[in-house]
C-alpha positions in Angstrom: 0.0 0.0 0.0 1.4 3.1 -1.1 1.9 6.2 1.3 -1.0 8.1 -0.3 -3.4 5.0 0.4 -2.1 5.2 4.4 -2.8 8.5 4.4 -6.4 7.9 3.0 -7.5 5.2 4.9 -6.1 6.7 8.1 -8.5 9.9 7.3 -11.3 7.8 6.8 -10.7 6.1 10.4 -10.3 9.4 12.3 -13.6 10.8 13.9 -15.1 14.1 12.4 -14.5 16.1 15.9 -10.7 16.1 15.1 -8.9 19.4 13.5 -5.2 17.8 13.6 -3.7 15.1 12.3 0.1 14.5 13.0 2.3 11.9 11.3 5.7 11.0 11.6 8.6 12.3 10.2 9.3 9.4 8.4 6.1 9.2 7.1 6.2 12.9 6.0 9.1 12.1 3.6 7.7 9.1 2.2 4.9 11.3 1.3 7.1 13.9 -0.1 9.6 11.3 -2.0 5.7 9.8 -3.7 4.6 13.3 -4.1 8.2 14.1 -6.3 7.8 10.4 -8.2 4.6 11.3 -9.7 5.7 14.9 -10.6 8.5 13.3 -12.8 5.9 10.8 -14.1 3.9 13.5 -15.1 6.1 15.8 -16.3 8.0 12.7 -18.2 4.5 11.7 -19.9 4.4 13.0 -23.6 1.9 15.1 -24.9 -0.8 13.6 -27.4 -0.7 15.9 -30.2 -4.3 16.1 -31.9 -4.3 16.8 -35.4 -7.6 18.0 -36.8 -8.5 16.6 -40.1 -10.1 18.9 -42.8 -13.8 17.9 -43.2 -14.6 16.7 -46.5 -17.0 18.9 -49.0 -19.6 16.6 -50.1 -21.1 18.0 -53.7 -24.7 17.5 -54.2 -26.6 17.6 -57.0 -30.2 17.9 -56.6 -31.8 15.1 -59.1 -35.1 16.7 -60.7 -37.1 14.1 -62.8 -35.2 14.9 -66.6 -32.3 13.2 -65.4 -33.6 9.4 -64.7 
């Protein structure tokens, strides 16, 4: 279980009366050091380039009853 997840459950479990929440200083950097991992991931990650196609002009004739 990954630091984050810790942090989750251990929010979930704490009664709604408390305004603190302390953790350990080892803890703390674990945090940090998971934080920092998925800022690299992220700013590793490539950017999906979107190319917009140009729509197609579709030329209609309108059929009148001379041209069967």
């Amino acid at each position: 279980m990954t630091e984050i997840d810790k942090l989750r459950q251990r929010l979930k479990n704490v009664d709604r009366n408390v305004i603190e929440y302390r953790m350990t200083v080892t803890e703390a950097h674990r945090l940090v050091q998971e934080f920092e991992q998925l800022e690299k991931e992220l700013k590793e990650k490539p950017q999906v380039q979107v190319e917009l196609n140009e729509p197609t002009i579709t030329i209609t004739q309108i059929l009148d009853g001379g041209v069967f």
